[in-house]
Gaussian input, Z-matrix of N, CA and C with variables (Angstrom, degrees):
# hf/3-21g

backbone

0 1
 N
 C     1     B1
 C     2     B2     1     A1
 N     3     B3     2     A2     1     D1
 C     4     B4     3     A3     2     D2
 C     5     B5     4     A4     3     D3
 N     6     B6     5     A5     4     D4
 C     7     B7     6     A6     5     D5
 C     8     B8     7     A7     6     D6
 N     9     B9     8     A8     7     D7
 C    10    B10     9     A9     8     D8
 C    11    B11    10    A10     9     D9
 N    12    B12    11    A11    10    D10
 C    13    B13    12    A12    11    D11
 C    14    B14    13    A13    12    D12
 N    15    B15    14    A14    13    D13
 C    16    B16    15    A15    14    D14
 C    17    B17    16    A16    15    D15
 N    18    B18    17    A17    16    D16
 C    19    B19    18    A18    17    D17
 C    20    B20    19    A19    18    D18
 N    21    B21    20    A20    19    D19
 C    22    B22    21    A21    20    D20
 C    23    B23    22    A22    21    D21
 N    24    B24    23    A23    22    D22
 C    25    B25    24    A24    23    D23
 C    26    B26    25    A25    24    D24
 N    27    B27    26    A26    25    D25
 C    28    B28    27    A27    26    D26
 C    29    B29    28    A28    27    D27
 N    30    B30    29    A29    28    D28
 C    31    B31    30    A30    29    D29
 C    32    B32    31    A31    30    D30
 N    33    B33    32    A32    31    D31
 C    34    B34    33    A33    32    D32
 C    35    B35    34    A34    33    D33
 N    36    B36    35    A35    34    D34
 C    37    B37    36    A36    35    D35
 C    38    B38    37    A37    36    D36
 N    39    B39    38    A38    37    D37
 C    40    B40    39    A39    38    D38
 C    41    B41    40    A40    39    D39
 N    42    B42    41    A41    40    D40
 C    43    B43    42    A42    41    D41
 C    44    B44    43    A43    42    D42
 N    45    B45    44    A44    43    D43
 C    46    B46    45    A45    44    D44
 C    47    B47    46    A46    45    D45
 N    48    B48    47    A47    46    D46
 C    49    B49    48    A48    47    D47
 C    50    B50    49    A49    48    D48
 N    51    B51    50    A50    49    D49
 C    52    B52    51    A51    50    D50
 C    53    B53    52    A52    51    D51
 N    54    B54    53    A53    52    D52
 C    55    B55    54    A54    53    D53
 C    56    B56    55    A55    54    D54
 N    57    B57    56    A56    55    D55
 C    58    B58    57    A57    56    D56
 C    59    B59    58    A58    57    D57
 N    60    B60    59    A59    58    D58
 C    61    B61    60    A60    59    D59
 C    62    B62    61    A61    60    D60
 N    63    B63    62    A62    61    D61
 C    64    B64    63    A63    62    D62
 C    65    B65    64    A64    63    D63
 N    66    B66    65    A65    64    D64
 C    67    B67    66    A66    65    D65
 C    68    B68    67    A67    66    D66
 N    69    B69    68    A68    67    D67
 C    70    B70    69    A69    68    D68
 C    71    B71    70    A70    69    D69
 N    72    B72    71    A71    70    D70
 C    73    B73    72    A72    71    D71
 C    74    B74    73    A73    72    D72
 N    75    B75    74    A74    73    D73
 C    76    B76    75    A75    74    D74
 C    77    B77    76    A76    75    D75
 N    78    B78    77    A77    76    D76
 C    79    B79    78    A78    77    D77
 C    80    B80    79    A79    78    D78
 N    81    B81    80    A80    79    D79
 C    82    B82    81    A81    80    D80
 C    83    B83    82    A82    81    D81
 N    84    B84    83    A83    82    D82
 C    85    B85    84    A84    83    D83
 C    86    B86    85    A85    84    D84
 N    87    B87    86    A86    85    D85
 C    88    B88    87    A87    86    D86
 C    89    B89    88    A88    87    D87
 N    90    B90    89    A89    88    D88
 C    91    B91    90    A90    89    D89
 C    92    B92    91    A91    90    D90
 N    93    B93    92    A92    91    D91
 C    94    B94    93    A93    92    D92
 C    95    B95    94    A94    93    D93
 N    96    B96    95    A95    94    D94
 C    97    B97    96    A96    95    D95
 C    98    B98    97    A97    96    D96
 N    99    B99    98    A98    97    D97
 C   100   B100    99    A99    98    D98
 C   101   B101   100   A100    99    D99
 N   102   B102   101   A101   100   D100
 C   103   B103   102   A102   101   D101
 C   104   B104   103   A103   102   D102
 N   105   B105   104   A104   103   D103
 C   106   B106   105   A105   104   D104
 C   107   B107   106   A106   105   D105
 N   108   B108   107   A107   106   D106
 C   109   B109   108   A108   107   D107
 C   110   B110   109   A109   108   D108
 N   111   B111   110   A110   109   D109
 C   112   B112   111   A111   110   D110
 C   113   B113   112   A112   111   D111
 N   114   B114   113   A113   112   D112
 C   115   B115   114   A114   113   D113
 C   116   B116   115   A115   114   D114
 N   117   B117   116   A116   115   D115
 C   118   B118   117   A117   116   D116
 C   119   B119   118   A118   117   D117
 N   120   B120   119   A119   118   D118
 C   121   B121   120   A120   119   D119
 C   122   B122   121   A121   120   D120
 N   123   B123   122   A122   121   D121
 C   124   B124   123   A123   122   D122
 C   125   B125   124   A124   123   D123
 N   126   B126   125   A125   124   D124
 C   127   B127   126   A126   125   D125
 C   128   B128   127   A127   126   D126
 N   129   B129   128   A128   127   D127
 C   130   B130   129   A129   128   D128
 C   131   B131   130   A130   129   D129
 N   132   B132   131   A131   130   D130
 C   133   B133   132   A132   131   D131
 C   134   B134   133   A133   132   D132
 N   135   B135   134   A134   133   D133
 C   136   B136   135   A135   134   D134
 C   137   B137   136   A136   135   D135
 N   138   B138   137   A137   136   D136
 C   139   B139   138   A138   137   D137
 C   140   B140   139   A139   138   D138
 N   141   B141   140   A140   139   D139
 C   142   B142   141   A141   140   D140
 C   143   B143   142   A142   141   D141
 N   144   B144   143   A143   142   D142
 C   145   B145   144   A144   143   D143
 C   146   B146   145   A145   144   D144
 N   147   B147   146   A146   145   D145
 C   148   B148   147   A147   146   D146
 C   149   B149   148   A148   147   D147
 N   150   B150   149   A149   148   D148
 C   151   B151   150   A150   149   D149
 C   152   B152   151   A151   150   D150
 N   153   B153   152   A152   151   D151
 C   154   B154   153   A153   152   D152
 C   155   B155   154   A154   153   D153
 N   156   B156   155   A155   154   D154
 C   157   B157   156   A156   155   D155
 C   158   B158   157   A157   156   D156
 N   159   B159   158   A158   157   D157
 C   160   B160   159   A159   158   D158
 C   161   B161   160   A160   159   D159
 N   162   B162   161   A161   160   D160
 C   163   B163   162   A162   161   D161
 C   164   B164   163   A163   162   D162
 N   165   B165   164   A164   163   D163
 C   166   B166   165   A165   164   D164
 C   167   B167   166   A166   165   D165
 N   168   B168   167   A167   166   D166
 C   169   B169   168   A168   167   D167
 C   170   B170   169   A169   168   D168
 N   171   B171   170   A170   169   D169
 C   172   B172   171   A171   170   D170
 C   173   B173   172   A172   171   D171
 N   174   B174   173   A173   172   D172
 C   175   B175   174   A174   173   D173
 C   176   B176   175   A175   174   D174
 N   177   B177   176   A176   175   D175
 C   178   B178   177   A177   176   D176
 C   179   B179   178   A178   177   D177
 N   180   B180   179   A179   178   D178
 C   181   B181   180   A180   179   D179
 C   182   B182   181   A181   180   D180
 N   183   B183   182   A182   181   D181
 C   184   B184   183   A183   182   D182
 C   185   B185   184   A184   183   D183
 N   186   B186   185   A185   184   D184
 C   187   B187   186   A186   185   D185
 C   188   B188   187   A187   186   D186
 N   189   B189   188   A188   187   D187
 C   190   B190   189   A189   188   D188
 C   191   B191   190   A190   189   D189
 N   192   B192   191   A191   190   D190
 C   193   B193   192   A192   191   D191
 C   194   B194   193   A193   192   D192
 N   195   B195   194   A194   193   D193
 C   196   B196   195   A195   194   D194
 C   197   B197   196   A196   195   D195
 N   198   B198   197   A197   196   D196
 C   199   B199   198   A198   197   D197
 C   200   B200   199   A199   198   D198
 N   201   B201   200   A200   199   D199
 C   202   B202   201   A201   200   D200
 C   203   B203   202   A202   201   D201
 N   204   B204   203   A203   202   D202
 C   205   B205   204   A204   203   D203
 C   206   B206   205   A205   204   D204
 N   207   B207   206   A206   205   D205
 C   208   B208   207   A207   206   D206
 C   209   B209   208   A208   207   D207
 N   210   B210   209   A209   208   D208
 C   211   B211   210   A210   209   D209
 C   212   B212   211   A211   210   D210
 N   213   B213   212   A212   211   D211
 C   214   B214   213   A213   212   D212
 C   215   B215   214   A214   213   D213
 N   216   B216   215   A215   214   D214
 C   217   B217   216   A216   215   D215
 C   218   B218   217   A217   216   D216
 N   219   B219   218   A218   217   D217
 C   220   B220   219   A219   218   D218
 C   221   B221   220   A220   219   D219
 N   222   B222   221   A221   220   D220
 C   223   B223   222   A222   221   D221
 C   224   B224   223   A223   222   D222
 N   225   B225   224   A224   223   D223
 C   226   B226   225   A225   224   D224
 C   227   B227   226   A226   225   D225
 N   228   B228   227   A227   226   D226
 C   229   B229   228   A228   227   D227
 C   230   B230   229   A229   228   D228
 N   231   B231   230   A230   229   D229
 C   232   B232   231   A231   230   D230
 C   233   B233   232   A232   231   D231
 N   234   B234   233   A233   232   D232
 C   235   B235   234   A234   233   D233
 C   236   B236   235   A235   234   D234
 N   237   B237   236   A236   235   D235
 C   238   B238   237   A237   236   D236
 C   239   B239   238   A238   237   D237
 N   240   B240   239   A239   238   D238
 C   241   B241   240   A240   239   D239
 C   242   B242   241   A241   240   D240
 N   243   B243   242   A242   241   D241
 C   244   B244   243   A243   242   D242
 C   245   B245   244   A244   243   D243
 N   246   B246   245   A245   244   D244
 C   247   B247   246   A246   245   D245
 C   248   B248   247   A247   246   D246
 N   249   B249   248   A248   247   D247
 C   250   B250   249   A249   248   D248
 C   251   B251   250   A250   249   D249
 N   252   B252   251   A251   250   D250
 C   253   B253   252   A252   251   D251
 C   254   B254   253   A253   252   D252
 N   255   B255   254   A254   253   D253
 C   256   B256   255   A255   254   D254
 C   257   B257   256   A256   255   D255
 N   258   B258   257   A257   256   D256
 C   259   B259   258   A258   257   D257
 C   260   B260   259   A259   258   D258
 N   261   B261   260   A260   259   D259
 C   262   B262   261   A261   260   D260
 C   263   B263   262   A262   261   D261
 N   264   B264   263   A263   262   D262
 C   265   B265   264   A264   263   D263
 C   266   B266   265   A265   264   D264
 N   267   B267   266   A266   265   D265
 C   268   B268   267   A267   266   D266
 C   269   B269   268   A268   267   D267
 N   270   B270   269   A269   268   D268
 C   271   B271   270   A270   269   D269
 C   272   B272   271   A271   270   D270

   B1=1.4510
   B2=1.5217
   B3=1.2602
   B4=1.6150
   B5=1.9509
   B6=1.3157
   B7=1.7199
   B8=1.9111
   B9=1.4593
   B10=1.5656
   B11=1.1446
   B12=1.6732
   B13=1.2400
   B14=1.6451
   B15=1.1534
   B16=1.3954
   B17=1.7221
   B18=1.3437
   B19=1.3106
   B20=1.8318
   B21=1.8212
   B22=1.1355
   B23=1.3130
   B24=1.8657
   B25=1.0345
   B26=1.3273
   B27=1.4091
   B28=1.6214
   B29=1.8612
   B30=1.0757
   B31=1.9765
   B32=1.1901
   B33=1.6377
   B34=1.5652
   B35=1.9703
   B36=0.9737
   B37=1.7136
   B38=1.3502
   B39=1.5640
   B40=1.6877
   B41=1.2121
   B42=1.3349
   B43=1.1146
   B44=1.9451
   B45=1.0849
   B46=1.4006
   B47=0.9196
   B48=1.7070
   B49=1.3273
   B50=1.0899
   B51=1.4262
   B52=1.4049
   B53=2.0358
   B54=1.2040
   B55=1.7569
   B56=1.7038
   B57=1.0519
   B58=1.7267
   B59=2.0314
   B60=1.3181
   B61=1.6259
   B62=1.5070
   B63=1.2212
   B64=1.3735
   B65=2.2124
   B66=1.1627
   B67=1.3191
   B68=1.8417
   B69=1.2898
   B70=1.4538
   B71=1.2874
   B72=0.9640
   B73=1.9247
   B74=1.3476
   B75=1.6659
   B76=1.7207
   B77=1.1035
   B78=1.3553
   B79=2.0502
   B80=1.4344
   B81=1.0941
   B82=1.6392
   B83=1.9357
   B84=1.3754
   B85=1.5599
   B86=1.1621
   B87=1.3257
   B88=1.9103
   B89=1.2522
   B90=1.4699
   B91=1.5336
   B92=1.6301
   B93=1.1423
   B94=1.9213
   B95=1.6701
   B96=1.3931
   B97=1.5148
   B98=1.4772
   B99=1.3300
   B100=1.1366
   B101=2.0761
   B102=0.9737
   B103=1.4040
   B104=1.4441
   B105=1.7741
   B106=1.5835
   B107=1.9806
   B108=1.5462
   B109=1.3510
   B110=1.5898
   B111=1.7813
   B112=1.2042
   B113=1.6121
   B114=1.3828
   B115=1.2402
   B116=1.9431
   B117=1.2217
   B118=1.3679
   B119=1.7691
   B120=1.2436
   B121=1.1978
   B122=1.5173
   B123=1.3320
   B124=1.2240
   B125=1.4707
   B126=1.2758
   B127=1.7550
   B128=1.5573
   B129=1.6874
   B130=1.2511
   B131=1.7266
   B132=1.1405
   B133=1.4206
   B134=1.7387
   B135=0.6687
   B136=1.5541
   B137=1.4825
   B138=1.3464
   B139=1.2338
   B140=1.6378
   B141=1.0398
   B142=1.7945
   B143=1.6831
   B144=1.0235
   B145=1.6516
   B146=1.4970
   B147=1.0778
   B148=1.2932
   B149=1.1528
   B150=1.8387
   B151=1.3102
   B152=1.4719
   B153=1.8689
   B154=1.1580
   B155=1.7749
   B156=0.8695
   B157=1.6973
   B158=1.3777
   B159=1.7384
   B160=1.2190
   B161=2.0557
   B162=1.1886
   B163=1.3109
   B164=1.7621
   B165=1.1574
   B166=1.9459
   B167=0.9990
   B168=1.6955
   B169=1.1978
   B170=1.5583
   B171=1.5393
   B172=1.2211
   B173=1.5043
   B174=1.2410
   B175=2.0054
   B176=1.4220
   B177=1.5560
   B178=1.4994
   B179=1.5243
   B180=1.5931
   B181=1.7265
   B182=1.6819
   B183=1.2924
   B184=1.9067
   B185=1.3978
   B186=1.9576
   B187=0.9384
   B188=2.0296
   B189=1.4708
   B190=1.7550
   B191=1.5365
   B192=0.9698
   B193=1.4949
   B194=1.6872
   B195=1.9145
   B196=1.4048
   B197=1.3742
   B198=1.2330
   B199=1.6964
   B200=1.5935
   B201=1.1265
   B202=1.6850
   B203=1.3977
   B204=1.0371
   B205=1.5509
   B206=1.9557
   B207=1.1718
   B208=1.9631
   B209=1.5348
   B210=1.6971
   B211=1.3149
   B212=1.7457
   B213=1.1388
   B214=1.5537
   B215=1.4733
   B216=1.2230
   B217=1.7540
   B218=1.5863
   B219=1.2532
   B220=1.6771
   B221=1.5771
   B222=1.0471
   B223=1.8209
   B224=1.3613
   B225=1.2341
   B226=1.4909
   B227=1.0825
   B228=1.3264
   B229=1.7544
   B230=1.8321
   B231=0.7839
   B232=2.1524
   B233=1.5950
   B234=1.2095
   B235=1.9246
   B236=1.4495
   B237=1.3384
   B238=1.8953
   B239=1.8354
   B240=1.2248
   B241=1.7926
   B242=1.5407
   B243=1.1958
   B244=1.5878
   B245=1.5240
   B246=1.3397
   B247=1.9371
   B248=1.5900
   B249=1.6606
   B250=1.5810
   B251=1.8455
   B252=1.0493
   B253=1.4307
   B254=1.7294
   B255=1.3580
   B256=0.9745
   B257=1.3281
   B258=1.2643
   B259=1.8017
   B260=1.5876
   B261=1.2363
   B262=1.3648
   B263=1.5156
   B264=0.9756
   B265=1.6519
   B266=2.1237
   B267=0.8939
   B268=1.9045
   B269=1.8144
   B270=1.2840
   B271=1.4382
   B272=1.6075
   A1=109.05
   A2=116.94
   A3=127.22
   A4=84.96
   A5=96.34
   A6=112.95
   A7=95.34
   A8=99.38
   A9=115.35
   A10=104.83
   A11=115.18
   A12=138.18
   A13=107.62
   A14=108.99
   A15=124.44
   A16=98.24
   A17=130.14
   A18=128.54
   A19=109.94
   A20=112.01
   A21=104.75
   A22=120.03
   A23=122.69
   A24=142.65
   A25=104.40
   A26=126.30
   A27=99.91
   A28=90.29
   A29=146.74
   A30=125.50
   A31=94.33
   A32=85.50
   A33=102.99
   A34=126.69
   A35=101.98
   A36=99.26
   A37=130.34
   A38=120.37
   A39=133.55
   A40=101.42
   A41=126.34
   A42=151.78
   A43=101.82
   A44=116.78
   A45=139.89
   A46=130.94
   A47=132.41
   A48=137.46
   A49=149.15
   A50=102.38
   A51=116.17
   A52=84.49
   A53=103.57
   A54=111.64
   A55=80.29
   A56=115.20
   A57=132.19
   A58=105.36
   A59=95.66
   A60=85.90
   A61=110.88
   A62=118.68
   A63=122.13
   A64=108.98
   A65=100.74
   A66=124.38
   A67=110.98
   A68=100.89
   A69=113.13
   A70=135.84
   A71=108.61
   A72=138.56
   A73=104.08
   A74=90.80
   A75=108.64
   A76=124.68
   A77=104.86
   A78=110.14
   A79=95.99
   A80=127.37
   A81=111.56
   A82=79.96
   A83=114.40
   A84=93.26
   A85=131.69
   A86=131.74
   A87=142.21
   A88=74.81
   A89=143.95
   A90=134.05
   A91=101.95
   A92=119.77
   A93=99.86
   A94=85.99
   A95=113.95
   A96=88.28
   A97=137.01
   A98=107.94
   A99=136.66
   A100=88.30
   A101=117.22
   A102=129.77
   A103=101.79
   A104=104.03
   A105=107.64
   A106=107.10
   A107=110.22
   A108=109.04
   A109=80.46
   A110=99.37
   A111=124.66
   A112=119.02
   A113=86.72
   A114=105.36
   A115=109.71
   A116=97.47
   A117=106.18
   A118=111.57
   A119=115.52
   A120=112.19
   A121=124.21
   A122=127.92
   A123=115.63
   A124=130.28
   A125=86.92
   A126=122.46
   A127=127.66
   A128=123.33
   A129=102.18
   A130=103.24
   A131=117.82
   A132=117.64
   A133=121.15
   A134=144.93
   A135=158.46
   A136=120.47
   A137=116.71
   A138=119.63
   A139=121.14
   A140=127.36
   A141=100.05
   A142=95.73
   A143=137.10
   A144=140.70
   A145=92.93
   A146=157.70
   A147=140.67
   A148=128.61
   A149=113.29
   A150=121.48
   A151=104.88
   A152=111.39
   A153=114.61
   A154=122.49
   A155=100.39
   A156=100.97
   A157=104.68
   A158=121.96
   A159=107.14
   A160=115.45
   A161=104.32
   A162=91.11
   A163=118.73
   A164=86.75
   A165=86.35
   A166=106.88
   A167=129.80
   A168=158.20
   A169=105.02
   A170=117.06
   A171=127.55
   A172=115.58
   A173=102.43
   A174=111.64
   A175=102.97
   A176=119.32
   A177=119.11
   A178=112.75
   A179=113.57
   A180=103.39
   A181=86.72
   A182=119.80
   A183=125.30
   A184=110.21
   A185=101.40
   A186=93.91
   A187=108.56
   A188=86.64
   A189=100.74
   A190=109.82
   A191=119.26
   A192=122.75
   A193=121.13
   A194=98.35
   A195=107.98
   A196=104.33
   A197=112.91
   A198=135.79
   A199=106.72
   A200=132.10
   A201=124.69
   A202=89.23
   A203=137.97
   A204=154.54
   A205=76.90
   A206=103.46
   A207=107.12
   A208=124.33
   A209=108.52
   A210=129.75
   A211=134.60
   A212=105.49
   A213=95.66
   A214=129.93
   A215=122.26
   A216=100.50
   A217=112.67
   A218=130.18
   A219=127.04
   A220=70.09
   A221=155.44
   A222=152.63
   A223=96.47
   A224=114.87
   A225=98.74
   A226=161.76
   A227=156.00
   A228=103.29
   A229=74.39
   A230=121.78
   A231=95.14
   A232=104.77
   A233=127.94
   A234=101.31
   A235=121.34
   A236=114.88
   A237=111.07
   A238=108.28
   A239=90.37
   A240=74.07
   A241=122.23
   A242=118.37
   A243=129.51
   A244=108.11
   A245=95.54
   A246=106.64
   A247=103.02
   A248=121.61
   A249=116.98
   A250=107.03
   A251=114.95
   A252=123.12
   A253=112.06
   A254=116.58
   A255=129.00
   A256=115.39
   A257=130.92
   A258=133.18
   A259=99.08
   A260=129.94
   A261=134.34
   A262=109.14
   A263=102.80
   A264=107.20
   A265=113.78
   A266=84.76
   A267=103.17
   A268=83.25
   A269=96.42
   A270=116.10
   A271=120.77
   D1=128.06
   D2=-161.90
   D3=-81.36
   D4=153.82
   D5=174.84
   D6=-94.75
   D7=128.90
   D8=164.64
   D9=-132.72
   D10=130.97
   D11=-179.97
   D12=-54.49
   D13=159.56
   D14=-166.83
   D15=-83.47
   D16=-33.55
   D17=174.65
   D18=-54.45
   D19=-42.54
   D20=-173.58
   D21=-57.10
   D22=-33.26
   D23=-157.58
   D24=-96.34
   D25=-17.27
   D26=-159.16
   D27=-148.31
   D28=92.46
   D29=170.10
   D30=-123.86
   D31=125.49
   D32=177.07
   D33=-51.32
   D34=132.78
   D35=170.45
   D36=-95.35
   D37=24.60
   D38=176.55
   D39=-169.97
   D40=132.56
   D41=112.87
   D42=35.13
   D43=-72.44
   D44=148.99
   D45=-18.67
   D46=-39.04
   D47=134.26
   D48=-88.80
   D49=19.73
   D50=-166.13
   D51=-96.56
   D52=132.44
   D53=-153.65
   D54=-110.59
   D55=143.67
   D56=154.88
   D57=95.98
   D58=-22.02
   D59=-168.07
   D60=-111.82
   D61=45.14
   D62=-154.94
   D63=-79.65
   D64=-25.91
   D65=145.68
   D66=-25.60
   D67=-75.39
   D68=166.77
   D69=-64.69
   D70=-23.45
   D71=-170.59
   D72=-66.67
   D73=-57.79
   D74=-179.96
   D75=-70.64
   D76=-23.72
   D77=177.52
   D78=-78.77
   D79=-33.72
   D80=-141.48
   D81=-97.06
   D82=-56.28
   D83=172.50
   D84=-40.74
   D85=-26.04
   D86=-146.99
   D87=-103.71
   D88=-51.66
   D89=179.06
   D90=-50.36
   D91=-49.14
   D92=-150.97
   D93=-81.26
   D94=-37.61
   D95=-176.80
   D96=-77.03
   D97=6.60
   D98=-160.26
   D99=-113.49
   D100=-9.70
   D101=-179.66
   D102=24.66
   D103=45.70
   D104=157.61
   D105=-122.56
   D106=81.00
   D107=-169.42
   D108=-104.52
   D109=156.56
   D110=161.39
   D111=-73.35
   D112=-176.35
   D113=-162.39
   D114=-99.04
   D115=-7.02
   D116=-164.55
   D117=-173.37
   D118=115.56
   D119=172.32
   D120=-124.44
   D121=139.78
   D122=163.70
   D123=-135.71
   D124=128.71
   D125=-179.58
   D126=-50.72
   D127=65.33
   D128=-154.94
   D129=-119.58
   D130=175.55
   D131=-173.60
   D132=138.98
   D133=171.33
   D134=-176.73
   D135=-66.18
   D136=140.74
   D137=-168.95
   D138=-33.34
   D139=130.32
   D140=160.54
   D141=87.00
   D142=42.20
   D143=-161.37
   D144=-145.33
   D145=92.07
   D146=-159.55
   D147=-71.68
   D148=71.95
   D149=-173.94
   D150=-60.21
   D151=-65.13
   D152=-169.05
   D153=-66.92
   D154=-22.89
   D155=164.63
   D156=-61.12
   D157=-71.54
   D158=-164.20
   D159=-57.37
   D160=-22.16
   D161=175.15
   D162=-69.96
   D163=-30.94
   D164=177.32
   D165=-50.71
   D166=-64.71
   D167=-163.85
   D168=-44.19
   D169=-56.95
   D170=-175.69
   D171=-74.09
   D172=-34.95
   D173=174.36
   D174=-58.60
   D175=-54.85
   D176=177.44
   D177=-53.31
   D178=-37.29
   D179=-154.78
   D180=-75.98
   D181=-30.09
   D182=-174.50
   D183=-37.26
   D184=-53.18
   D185=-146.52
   D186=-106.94
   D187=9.54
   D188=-168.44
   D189=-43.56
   D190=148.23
   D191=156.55
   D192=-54.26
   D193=-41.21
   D194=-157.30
   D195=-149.42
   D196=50.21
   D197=159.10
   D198=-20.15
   D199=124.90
   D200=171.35
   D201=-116.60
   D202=131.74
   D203=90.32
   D204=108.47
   D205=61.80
   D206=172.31
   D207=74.31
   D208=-12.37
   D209=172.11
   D210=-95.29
   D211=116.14
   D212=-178.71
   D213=-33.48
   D214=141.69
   D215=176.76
   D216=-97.41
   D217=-10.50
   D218=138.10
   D219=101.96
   D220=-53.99
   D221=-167.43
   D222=-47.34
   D223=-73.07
   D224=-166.02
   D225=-112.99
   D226=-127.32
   D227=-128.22
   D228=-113.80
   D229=-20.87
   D230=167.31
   D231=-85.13
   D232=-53.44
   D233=165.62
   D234=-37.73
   D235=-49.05
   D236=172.32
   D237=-56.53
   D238=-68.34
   D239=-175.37
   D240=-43.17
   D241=-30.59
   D242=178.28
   D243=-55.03
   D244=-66.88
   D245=-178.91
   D246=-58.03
   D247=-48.27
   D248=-176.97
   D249=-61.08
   D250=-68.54
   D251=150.22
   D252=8.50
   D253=-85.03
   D254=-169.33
   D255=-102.27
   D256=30.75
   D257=-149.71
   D258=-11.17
   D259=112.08
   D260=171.04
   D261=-81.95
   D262=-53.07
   D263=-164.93
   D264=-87.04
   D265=118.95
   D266=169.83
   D267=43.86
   D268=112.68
   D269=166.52
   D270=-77.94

């Protein structure tokens, strides 16, 4: 049985599961609800740190129709294309 990384199998879809960086979680939510987001962010840190998740996460909550409390709501139809787009969940 071939070894697949835990990113292929599992990327979080909120803010909410993103496990260890909650520090960050909370800034970058308090921004969208605070509907004072930048213009540019960058994501830096060590392998396996969930840069690229949290950026998915945050591109979706930007661009949601129906943001709840700083979090994407994954229903609609630009969160679906995002997740279909990129199959996030169990590859």
């Amino acid at each position: 049985m071939a070894y697949t990384a835990l990113y292929r199998k599992f990327r979080p879809l909120t803010f909410s599961e993103i496990v260890g960086q909650e520090h960050i979680t909370r800034t970058l939510k308090n921004q969208i609800i605070a509907e004072r987001v930048g213009h540019a962010y960058l994501f830096n840190g060590g392998r396996g740190t969930g840069k690229t998740s949290a950026a998915k996460v945050l591109a979706r909550a930007i661009n949601c129709l129906n943001p709840q409390n700083g979090e994407p709501c994954n229903e609609c139809e630009i969160c679906k294309g995002a997740i279909n787009r990129f199959s996030y969940r169990y590859c």
